[in-house]
TIZARO-437045 format. One record per atom (N, C-alpha, C, CB): y, x, z. Coordinates in steps of 0.001 Angstrom, whole numbers, padded with zeros to 6 digits, always signed. Glycine has a CB too. Example, Ala and Ser with C-alpha at 12.3 -4.5 7.8 and 13.67 -1.06 7.14 Angstrom:
2
-005690+013190+007800;-004500+012300+007800;-003300+013200+007800;-004473+011308+009046;-002250+012850+007080;-001060+013670+007140;+000030+012900+007870;-000598+014084+005725;
This chain:
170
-001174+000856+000000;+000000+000000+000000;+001235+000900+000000;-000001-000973+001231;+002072+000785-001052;+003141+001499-001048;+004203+000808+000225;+003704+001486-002607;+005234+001853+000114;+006668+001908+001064;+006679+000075+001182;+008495+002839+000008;+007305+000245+000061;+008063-001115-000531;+006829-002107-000140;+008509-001098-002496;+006188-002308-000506;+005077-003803-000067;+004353-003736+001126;+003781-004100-001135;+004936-002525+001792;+004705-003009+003960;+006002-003087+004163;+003914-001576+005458;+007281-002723+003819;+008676-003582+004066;+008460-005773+003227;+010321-002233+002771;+007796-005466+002622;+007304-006766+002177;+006651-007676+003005;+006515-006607+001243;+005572-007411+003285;+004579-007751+004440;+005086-008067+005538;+003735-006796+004787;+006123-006708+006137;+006456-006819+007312;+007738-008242+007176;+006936-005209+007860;+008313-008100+006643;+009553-009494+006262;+008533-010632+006483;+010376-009604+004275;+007377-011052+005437;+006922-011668+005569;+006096-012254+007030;+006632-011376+004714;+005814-011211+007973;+005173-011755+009164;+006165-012183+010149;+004257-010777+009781;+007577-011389+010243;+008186-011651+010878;+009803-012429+010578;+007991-010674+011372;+009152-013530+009440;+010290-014784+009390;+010488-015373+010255;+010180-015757+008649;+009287-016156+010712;+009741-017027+011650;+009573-016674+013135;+009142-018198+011387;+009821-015519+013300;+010158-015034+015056;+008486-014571+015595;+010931-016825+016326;+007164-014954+015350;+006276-015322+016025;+006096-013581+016199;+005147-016453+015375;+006327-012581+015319;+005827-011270+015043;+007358-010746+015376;+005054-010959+013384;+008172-010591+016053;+009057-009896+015967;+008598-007833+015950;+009904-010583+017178;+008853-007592+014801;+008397-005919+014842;+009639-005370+014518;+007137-005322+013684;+010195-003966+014477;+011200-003269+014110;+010267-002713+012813;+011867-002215+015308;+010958-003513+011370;+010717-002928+010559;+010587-001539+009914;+011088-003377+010295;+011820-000809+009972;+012357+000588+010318;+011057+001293+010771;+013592+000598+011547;+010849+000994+012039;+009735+001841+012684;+008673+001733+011725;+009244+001359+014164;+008085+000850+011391;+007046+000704+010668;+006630+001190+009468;+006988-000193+010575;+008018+000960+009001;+007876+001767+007638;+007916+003387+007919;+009193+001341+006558;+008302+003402+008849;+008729+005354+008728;+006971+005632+009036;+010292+006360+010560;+006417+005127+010032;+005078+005205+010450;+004076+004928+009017;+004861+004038+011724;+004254+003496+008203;+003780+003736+007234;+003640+004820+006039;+004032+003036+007049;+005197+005245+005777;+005497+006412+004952;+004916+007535+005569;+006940+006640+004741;+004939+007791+006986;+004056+009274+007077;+002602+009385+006464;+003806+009664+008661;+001939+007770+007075;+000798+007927+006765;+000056+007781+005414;+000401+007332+007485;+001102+007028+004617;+000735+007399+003528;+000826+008801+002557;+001158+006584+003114;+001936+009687+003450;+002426+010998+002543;+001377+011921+002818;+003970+011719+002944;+000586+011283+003857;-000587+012659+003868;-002011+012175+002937;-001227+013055+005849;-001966+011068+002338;-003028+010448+001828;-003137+010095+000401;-003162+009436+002488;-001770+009970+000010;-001053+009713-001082;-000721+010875-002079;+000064+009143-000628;-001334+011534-003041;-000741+012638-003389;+000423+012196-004623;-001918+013696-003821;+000350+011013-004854;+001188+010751-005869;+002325+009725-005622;+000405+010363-006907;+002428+009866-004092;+003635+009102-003646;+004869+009319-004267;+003872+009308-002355;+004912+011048-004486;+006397+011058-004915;+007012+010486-006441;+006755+012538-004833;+005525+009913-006933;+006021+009169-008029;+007281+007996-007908;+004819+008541-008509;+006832+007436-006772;+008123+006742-006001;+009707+006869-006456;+008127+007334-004582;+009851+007947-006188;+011424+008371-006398;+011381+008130-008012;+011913+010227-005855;+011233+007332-008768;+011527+006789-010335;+012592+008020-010580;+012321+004883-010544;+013655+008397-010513;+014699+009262-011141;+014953+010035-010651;+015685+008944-011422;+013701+010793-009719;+013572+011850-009517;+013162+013222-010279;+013089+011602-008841;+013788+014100-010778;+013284+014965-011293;+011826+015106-011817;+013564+015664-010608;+011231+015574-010253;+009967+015918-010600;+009326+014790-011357;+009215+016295-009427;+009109+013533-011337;+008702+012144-011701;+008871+012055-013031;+009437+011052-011032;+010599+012270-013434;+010501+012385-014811;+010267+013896-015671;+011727+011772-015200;+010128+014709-014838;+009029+015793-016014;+007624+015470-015681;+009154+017759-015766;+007220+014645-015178;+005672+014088-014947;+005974+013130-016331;+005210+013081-013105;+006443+011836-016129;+006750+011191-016949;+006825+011576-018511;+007655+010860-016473;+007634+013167-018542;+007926+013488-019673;+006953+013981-020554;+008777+014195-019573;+005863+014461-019649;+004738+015919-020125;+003092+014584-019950;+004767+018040-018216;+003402+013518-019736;+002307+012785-020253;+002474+011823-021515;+001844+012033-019178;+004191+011734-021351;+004678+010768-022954;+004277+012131-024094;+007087+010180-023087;+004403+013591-023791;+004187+014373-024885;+002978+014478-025302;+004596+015479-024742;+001710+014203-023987;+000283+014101-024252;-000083+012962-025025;-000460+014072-023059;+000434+011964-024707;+000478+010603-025313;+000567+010654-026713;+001585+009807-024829;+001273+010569-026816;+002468+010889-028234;+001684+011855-029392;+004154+012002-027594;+001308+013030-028722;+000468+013757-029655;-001159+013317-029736;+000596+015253-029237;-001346+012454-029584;-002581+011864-029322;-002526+010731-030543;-002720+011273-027679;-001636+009958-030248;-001481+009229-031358;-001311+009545-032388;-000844+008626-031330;-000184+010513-032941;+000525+010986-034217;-001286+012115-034848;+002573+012250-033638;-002168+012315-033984;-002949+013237-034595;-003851+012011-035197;-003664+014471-033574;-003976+010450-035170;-004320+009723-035915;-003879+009632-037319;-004200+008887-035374;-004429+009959-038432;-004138+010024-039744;-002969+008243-040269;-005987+010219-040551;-003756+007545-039659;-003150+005952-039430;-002305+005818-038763;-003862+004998-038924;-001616+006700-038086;-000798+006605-036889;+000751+005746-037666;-000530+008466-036113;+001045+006477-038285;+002713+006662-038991;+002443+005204-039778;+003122+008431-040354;+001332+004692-040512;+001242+003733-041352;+001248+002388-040701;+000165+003947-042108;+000412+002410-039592;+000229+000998-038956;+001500+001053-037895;-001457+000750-038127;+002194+002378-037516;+003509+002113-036458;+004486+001026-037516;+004562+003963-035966;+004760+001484-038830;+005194+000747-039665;+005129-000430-040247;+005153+001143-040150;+003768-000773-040195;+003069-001969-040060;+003824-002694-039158;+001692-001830-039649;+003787-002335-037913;+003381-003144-036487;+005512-003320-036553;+002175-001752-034595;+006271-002445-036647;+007329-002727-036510;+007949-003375-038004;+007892-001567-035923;+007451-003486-038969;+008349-004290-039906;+007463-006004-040024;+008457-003274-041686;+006677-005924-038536;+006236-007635-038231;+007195-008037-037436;+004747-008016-037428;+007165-006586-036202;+008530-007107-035265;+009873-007590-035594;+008943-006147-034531;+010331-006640-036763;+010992-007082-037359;+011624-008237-038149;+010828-006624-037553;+010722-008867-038625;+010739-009641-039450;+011584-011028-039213;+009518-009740-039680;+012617-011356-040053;+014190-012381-039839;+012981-013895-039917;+015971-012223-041786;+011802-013705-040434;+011177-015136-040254;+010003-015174-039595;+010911-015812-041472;+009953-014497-038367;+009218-014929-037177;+009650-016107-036801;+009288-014077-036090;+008923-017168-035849;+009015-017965-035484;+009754-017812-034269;+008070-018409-035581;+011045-018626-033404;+011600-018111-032777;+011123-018961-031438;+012885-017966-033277;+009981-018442-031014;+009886-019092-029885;+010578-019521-028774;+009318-018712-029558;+010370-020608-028338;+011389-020715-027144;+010903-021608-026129;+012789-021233-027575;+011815-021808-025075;+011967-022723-023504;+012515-023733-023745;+012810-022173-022279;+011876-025203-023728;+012979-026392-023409;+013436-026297-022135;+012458-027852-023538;+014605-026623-021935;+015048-026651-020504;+016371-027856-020669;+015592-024870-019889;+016363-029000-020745;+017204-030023-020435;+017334-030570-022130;+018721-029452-019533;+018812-029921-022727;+018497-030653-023954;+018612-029362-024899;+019582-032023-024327;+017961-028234-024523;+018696-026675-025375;+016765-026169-025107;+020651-025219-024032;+016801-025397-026255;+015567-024267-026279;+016499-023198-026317;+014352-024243-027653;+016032-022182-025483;+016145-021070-024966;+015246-020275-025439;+016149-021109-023782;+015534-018972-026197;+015468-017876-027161;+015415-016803-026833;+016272-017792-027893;+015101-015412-026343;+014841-013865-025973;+014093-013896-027557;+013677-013371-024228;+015705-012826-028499;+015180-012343-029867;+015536-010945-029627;+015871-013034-031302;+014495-010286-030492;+015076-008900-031025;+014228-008726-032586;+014658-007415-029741;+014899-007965-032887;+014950-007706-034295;+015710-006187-035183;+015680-008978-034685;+015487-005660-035591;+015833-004072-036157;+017430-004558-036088;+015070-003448-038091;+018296-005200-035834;+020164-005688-035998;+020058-005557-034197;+020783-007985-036953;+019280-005810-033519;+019153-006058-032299;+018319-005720-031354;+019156-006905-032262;+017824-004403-031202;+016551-003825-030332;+016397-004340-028679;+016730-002071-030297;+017537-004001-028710;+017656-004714-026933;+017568-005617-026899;+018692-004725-026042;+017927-007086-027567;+017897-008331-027855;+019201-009135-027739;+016955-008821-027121;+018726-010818-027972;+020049-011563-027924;+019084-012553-027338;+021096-011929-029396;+019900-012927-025704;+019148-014732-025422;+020218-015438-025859;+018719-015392-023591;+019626-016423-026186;+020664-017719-026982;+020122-018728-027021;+021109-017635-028431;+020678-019472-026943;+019978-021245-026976;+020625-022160-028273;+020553-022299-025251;+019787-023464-028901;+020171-024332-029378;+019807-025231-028949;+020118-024333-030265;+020205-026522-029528;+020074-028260-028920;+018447-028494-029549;+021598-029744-029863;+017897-029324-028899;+016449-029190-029246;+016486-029756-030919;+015362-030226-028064;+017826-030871-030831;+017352-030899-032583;+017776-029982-033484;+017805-032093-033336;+018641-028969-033233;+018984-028200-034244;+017857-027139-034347;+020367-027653-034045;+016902-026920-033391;+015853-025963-033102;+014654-026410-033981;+015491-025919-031520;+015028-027683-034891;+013880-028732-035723;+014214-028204-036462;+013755-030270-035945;+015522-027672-037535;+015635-027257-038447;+015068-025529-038767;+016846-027633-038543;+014726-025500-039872;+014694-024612-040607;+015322-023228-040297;+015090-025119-041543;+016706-023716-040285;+017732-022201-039993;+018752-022702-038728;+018965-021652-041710;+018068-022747-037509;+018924-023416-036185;+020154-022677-036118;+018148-023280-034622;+021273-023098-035607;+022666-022901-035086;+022078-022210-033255;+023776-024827-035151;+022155-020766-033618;+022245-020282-032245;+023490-019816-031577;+021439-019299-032154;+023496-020536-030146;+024761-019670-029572;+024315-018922-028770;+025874-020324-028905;+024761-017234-029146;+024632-016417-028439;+025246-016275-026822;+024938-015654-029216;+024068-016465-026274;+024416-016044-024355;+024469-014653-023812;+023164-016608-023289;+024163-013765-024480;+024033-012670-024050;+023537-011917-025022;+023420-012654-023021;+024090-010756-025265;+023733-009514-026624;+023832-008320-025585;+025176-009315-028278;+022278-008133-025375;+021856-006995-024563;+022289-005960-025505;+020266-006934-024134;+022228-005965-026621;+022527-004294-027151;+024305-004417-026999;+021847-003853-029288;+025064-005144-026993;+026534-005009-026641;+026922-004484-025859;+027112-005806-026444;+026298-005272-024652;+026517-004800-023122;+025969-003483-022752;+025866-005779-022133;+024645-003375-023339;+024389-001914-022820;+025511-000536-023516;+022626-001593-023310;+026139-001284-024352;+027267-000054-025128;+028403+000131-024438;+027873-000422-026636;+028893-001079-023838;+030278-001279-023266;+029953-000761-021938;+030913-002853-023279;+028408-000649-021072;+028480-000479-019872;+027399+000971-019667;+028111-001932-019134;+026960+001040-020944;+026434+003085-020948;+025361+002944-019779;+028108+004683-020261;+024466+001859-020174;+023396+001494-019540;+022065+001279-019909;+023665+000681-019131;+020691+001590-020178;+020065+001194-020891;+019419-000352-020446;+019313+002235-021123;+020098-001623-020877;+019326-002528-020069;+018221-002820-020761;+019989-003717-019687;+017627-003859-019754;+015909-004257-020445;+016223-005902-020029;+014004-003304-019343;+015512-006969-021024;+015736-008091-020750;+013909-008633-019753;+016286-008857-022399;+014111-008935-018721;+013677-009740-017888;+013599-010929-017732;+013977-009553-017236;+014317-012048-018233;+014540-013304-018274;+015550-013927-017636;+013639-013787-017984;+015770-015277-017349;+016908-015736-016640;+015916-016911-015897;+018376-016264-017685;+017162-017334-014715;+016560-018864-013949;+017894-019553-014505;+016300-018959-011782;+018074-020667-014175;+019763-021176-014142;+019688-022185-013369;+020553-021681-015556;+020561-023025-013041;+020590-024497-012247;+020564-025402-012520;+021273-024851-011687;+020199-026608-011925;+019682-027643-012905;+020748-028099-014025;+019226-028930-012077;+022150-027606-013277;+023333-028162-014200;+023783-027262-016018;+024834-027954-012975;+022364-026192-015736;+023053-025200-016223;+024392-024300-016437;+022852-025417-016796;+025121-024891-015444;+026359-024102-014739;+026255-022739-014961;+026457-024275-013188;+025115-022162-014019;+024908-020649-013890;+023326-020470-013937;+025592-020011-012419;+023209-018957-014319;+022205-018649-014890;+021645-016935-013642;+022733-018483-016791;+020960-016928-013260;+020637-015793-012320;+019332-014983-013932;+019649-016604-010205;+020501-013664-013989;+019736-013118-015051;+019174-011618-014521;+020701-013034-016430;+017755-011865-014652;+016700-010605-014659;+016301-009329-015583;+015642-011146-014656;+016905-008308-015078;+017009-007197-015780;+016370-006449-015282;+018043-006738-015988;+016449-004860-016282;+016223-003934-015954;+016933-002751-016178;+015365-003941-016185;+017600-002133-015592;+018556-000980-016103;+017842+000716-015981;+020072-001097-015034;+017772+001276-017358;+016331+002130-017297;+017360+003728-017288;+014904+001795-019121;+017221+004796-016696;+018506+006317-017198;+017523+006687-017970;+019192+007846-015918;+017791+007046-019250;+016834+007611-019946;+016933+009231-019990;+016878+006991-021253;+016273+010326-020086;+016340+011439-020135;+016962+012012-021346;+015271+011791-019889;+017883+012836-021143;+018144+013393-022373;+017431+014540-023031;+019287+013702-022310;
């Protein structure tokens, strides 16, 4: 059990008063005992150095593993000019009277969520309004985001949106 999911646990036993524990303590007690048992705890620290030349020197094992497939370069091409493709079907979420959209496409790698009215989503070539252009934002804010999804309220007022913001190595 990592750090993070006995600070989990522990929240969880002690909501409603019956377990009162000092979290703090617990975790420091947990973290010792896992650092002697754990040799790959320090994977933990995500943007930690060491983590990402771990990270880096198994994407290079990776990587050359694949590319030594003769098929490698042909079916990557394959597989991304499907992703690609302006007439995929644009799946989506009903949620009141709008389908809800997470696209990407070679104009848009990071993506665009956007919604239309469920009948314009009948047609052929729907009227989308763009809610969010992840590749915009990640330019204006020098971030790499990742799309996660959204919740919103029943009024659709507001929208609680799930990300991921990744530092990539240079």
């Amino acid at each position: 059990m990592s750090v993070r999911a006995a600070q989990w646990v522990l929240v969880g036993l002690s909501a409603d008063g019956a377990m009162a524990m000092d979290a703090s303590a617990v975790t420091a007690r947990t973290h010792d005992a896992l650092e002697g048992t754990d040799p790959y705890l320090w994977l933990e620290d995500i943007h930690g150095e060491k983590s990402m030349e771990w990270v880096r020197t198994q994407n290079a094992r990776s990587t050359a593993i694949l590319r030594a497939d003769p098929d490698y370069q042909s079916d990557y091409e394959a597989i991304l000019k499907v992703m690609d493709a302006a007439d995929r079907i644009p799946y989506g979420d009903v949620d009141h009277q709008y389908v809800f959209n997470f696209w990407q496409d070679a104009g848009h790698p990071k993506g665009l969520w956007r919604r239309t009215s469920i009948a314009d989503y009948a047609k052929p070539d729907p009227a989308w309004d763009v809610l969010l252009d992840l590749d915009r934002l990640a330019t204006e804010e020098r971030e790499n985001w990742v799309w996660k999804g959204a919740e919103c309220t029943p009024s659709l007022k507001r929208c609680l949106l799930h990300h991921h913001g990744i530092t990539t190595a240079a």
